[in-house]
VOKE-325863 format. One record per residue (C-alpha): residue number from 1; x, y, z. Coordinates in nm, 2 decimals. Each point is the difference from the previous one (the first is absolute). Example, Ala and Ser with C-alpha at 12.3 -4.5 7.8 and 13.67 -1.06 7.14 Angstrom:
<rs>
1_1.23_-0.45_0.78
2_0.14_0.34_-0.07
</rs>
This chain:
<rs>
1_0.00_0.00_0.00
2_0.32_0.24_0.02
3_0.08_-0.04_-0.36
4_-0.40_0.09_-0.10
5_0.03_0.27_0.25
6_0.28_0.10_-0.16
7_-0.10_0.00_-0.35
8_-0.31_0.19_0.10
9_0.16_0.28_0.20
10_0.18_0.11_-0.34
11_-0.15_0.15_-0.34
12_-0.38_0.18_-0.04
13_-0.24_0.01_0.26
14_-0.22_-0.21_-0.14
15_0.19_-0.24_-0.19
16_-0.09_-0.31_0.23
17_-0.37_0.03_-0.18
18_0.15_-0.08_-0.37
19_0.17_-0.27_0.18
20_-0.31_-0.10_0.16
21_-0.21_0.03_-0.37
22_0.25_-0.21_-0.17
23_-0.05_-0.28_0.25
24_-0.39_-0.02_-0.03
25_0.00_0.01_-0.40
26_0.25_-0.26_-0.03
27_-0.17_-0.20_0.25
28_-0.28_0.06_-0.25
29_0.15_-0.32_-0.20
30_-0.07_-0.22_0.30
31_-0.35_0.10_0.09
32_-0.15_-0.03_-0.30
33_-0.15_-0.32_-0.13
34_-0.20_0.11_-0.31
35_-0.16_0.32_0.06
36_-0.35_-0.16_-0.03
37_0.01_-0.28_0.29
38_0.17_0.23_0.26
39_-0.07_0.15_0.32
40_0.01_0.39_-0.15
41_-0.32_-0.08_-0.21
42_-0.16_-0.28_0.14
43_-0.04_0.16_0.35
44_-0.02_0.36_0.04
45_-0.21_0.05_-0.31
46_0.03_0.39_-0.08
47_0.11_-0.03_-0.32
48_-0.33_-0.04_-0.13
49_-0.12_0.33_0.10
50_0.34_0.18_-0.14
51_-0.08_-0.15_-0.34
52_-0.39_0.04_0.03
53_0.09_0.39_0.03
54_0.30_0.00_-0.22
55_-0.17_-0.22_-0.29
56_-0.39_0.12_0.02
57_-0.02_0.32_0.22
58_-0.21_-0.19_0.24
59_0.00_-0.08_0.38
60_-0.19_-0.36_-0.07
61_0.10_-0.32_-0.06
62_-0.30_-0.11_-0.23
63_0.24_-0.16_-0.26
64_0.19_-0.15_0.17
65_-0.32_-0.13_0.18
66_-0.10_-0.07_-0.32
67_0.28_-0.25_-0.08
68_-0.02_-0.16_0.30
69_-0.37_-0.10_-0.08
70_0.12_-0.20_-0.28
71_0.30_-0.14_0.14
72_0.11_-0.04_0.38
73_0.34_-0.07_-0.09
74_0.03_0.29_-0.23
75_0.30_0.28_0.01
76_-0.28_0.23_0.13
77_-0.14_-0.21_0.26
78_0.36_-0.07_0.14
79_0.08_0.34_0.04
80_-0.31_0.20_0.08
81_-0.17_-0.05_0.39
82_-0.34_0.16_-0.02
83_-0.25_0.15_0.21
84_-0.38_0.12_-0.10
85_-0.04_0.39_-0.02
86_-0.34_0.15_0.11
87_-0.09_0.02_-0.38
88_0.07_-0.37_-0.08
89_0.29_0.03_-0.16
90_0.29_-0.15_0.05
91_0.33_0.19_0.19
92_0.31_-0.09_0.15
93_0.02_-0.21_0.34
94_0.30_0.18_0.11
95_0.01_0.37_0.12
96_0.14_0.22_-0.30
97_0.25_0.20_0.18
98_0.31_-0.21_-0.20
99_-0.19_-0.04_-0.30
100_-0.04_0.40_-0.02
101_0.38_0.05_0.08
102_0.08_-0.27_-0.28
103_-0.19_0.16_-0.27
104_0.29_0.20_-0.15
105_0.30_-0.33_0.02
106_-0.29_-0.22_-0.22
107_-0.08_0.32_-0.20
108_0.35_0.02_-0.13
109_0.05_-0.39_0.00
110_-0.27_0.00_-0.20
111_0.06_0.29_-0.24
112_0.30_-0.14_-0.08
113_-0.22_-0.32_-0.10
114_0.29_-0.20_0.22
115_-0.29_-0.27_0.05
116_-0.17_-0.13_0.31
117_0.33_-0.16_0.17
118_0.16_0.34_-0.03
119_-0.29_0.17_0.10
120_-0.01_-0.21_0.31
121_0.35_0.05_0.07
122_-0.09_0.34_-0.01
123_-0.18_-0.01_0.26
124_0.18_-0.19_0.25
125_0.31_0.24_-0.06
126_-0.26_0.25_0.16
127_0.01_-0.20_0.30
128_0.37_-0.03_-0.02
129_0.01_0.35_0.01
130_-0.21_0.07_0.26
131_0.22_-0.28_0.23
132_0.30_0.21_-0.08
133_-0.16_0.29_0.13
134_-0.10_-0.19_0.38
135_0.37_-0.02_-0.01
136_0.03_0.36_-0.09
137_-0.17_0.09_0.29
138_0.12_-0.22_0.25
139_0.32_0.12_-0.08
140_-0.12_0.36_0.03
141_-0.18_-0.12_0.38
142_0.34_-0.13_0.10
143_0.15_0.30_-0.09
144_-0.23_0.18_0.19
145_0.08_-0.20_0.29
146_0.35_0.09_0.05
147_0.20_-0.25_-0.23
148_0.26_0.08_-0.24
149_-0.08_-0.06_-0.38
150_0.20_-0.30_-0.01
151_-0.18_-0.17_0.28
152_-0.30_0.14_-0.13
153_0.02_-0.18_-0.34
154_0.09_-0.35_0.15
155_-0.31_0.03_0.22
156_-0.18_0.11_-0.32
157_0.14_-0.31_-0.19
158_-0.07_-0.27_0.34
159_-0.39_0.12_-0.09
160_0.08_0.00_-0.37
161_0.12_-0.37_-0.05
162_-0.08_-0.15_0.31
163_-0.43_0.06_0.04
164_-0.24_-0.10_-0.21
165_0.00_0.34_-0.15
166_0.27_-0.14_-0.25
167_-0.27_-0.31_-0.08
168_-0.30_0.22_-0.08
169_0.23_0.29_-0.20
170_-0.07_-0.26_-0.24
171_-0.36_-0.04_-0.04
172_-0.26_0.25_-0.12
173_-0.17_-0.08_0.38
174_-0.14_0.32_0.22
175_0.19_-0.10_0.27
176_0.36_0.22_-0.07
177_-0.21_0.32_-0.08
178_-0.18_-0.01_0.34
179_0.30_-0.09_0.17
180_0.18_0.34_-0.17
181_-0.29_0.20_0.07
182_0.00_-0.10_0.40
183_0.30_0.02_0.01
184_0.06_0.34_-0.15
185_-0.28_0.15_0.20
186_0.17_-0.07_0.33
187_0.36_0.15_-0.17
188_-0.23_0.28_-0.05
189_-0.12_0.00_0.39
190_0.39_-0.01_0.05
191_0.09_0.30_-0.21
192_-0.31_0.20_0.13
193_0.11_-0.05_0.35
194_0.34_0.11_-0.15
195_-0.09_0.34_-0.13
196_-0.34_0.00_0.07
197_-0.11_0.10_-0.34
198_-0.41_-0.06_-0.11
199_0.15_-0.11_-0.34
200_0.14_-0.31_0.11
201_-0.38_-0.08_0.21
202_-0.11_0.12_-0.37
203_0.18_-0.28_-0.15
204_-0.08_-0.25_0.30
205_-0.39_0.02_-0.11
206_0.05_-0.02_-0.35
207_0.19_-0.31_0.05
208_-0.20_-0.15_0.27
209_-0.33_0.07_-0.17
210_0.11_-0.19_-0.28
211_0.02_-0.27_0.20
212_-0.39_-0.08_-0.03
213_0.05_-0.03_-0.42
214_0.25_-0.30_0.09
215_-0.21_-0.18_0.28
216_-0.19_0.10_0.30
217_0.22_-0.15_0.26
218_0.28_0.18_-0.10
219_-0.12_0.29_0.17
220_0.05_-0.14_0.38
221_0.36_0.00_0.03
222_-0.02_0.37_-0.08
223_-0.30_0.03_0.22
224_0.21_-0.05_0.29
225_0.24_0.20_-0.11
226_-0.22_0.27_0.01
227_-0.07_0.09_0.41
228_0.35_0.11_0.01
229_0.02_0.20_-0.32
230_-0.33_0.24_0.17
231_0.26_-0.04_0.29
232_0.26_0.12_-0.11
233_-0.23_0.28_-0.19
234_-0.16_0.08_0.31
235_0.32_0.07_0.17
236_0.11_0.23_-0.20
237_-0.04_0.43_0.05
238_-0.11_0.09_-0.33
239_-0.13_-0.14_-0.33
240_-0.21_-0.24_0.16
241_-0.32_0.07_-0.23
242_0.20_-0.01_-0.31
243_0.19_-0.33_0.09
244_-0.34_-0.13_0.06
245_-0.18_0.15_-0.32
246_0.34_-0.13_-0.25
247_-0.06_-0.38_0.20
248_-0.35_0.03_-0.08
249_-0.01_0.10_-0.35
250_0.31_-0.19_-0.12
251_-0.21_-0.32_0.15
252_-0.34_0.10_-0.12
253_0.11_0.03_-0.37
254_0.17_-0.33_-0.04
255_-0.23_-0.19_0.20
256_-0.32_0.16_-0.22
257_0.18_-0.17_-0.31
258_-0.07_-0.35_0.16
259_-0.39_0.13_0.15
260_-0.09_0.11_-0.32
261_0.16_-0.31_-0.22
262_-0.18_-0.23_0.23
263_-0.35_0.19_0.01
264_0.01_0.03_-0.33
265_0.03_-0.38_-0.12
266_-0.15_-0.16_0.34
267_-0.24_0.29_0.10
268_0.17_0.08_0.34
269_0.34_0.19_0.09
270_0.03_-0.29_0.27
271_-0.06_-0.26_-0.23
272_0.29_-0.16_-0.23
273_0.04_-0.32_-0.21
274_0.08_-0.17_0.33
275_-0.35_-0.02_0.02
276_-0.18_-0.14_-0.26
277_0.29_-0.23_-0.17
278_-0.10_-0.23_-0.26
279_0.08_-0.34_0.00
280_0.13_-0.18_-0.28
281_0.06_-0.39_0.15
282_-0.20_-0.21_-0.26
283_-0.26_-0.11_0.22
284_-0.04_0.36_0.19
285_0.05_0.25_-0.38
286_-0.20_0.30_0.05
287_-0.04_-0.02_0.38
288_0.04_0.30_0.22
289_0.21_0.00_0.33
290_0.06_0.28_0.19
291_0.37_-0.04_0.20
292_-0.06_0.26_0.24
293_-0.30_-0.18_0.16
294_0.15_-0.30_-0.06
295_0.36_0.01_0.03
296_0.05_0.03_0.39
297_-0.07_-0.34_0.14
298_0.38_-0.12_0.05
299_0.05_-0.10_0.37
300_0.23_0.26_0.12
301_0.16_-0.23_0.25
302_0.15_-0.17_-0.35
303_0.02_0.27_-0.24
304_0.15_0.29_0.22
305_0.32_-0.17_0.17
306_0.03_-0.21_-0.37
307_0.01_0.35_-0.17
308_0.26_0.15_0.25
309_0.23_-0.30_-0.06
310_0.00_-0.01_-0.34
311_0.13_0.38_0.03
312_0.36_-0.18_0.19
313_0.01_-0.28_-0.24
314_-0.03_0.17_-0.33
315_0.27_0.29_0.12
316_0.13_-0.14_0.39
317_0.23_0.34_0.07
318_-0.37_0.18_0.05
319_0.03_-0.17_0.36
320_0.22_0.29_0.08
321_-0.18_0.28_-0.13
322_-0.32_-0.17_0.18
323_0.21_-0.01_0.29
324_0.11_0.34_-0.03
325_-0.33_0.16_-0.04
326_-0.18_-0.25_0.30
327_0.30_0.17_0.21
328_-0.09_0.33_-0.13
329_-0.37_-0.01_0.06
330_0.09_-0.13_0.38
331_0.21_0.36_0.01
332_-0.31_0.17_-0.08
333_0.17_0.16_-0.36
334_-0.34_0.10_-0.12
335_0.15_-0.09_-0.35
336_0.07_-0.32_0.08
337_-0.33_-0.10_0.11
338_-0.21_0.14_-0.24
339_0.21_-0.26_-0.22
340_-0.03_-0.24_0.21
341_-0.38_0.04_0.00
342_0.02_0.02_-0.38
343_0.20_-0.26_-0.07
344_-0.22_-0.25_0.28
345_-0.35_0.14_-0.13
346_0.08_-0.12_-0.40
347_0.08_-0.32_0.17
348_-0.27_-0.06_0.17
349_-0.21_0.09_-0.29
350_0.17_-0.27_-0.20
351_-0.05_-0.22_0.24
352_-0.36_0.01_0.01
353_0.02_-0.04_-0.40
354_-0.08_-0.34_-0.19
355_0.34_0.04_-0.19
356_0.22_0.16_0.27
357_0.33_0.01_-0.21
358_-0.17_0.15_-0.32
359_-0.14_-0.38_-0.14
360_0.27_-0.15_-0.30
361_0.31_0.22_0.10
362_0.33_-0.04_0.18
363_0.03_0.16_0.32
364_-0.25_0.25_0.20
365_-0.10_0.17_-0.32
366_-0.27_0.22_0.18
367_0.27_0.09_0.27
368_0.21_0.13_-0.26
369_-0.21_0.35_0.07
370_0.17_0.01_0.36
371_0.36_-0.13_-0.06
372_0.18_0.27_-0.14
373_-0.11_0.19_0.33
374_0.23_-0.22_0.18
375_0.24_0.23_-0.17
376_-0.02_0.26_0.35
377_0.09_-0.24_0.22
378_0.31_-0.16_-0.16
379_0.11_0.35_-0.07
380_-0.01_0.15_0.33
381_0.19_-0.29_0.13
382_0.21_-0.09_-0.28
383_0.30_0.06_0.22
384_-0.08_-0.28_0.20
385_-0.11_-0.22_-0.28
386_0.28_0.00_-0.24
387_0.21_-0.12_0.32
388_-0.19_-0.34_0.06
389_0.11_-0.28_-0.21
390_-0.29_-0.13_0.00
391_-0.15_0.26_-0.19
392_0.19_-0.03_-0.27
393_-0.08_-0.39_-0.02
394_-0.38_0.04_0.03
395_0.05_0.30_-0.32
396_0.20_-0.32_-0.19
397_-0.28_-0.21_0.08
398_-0.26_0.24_-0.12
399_0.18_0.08_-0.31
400_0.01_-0.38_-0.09
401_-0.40_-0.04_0.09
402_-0.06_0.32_-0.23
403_0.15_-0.14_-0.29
404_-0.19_-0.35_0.08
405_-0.27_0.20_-0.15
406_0.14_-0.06_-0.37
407_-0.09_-0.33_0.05
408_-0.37_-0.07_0.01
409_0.06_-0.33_0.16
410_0.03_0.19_0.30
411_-0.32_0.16_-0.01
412_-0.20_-0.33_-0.04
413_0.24_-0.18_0.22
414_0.03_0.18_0.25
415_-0.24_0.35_0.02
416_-0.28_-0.18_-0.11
417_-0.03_-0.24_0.24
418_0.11_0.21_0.28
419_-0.29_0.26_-0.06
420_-0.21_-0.35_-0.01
421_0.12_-0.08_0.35
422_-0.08_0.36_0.15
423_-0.31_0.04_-0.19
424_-0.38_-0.14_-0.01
425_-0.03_-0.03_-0.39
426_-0.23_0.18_-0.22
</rs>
């Protein structure tokens, strides 16, 4: 770790990021399988709405419906998930918050008439992007914290290669934009209790409120989050109304992009695909299931400690930042446990869910919204950390388990069957 440390500590500021990007598109080689039968199309199915819009200037899906009518096994069927509007026709499952922000990679992919492969791979290198920018900003939080750059860009890289955030880089999944967006919001909370500036609660609501285009959940890590932000407002002499007003309105915008999407396709602002899916099983086609009602009957006693587990086996070193923000929290750092009650209330959530990892994936895909927050803790005690051997072996062994995930043999041999164990079925 010297020699990185040393390498890193020379050159531009941000070099160890085009290090970083070379590493996830040439592990692009190893993760794919054929475009078609892989986990970046058959799972988090946005790409259907990015074409829908790109392709016909339309929000629905009645196509590709269409083609999956005729033939259940058809391109269409594959990667389209449905969900009835309050018109009858037919939209996308998902939320459209990544399938808005992908519109302009397909655009050009597609402009360029590079073909659906390319259009794909378009798409995903969205989500690389958007993984390269968590590590951006944990590298900007450790900096923040006290470190030097240098120590600041291995930390950046431990989160960068050794978390699933490298896995899902690589997929066109929602999971790495909500992750950046949380995660951003509370470096805005930092820099705000910096300078104290009502731009950067501005840009905390605009990020935050996007949060509801993605998925509804999303928003409770950053719930907790907020009883110290009107803290930290309140505590302040002057500017009080306007941090408040720039929080409010920066939220409010974003989050009316995801009330209005959903109550104008499903007839409610609180009502998303989520809750009037479409089935497409050939003995349940055409059925409606709403998730939401539906979806919470794990037994928490299996599902909560099962997710928190799979958080240490997929990347082990996060027992010290865990242990580090616990010990924080016990101090009475108001930061600390306001993460801590972030990072425990996703949990719990999951746990209560009928797929508590995220269904076919490797690792705690879901949890992927709260692990970059981890980022705090190992950087306010990095000192300590980079001391302990152990440390250091629990990162090797997290870096070997993160590139397990080029193999999908691990995913059914190992992921599947865990989240089978901690989990009462659908």
């Amino acid at each position: 770790m010297r020699v990185l440390a040393g390498i890193l500590g020379t050159g531009r500021r941000y070099d160890f990021l085009l290090v970083l990007l070379a590493f996830y598109v040439v592990s692009y080689g190893l993760h794919f399988n054929g475009l078609e039968h892989d986990f970046p199309t058959m799972l988090d199915k946005h790409y259907a709405l990015t074409q829908s819009i790109v392709e016909y200037g339309a929000l629905d899906l009645n196509r590709q419906w269409a083609a999956c009518e005729e033939n259940l096994s058809s391109q269409p069927c594959r990667d389209s998930q449905f969900a009835v509007g309050a018109d009858g026709n037919k939209y996308a499952f998902f939320s459209p918050g990544l399938s808005f922000l992908g519109v302009p990679f397909y655009y050009a992919a597609h402009l360029a008439g590079f073909g659906r492969d390319v259009e794909l791979a378009s798409l995903i290198f969205l989500n690389t992007i958007l993984g390269l920018l968590i590590v951006l900003v944990i590298y900007r939080i450790s900096l923040h914290c006290g470190n030097s750059a240098r120590d600041s860009k291995v930390i950046s890289l431990i989160f960068g290669t050794g978390t699933i955030i490298y896995t899902y880089s690589q997929t066109f999944a929602s999971d790495i934009i909500g992750s950046l967006l949380i995660l951003t919001s509370f470096y805005m909370y930092l820099l705000y209790v910096k300078d104290g500036r009502p731009l950067n609660l501005l840009f905390l609501g605009l990020l935050s409120g996007y949060l509801y285009t993605l998925k509804f959940n999303l928003l409770i890590p950053v719930a907790f989050l907020m009883p110290l932000i009107l803290m930290d407002i309140k505590g302040r002499d002057k500017g009080r109304a306007v941090a408040v007003i720039a929080l409010a309105a920066g939220f409010i915008a974003t989050f009316s992009i995801g009330a209005l999407y959903y109550n104008a396709l499903f007839g409610s602002p609180f009502r998303t695909g989520y809750n009037s899916a479409l089935l497409k099983g050939p003995t349940t086609f055409g059925q409606v299931r709403d998730y939401v009602a539906t979806g919470f009957g794990n037994n928490p006693l299996k599902g909560v400690p099962g997710v928190f587990f799979a958080i240490l086996i997929s990347s082990p070193f996060l027992a010290f930042p865990l242990y580090y923000m616990a010990r924080g929290a016990a101090s009475r750092d108001r930061i600390q446990i306001s993460l801590l009650l972030s990072v425990a209330a996703s949990i719990i959530l999951y746990g209560f869910y009928l797929t508590p990892l995220g269904s076919w994936c490797f690792g705690p895909r879901y949890a992927l919204s709260v692990i970059p927050l981890l980022s705090y803790p190992l950087a306010m005690r990095y000192g300590d950390a980079r001391k302990s051997r152990l440390f250091w072996v629990l990162f090797a062994l997290s870096v070997a388990v993160t590139l397990a995930s080029q193999n999908f043999a691990t995913w059914n041999g190992f992921w599947s069957p865990y989240e089978n164990l901690i989990s009462d079925g659908e």
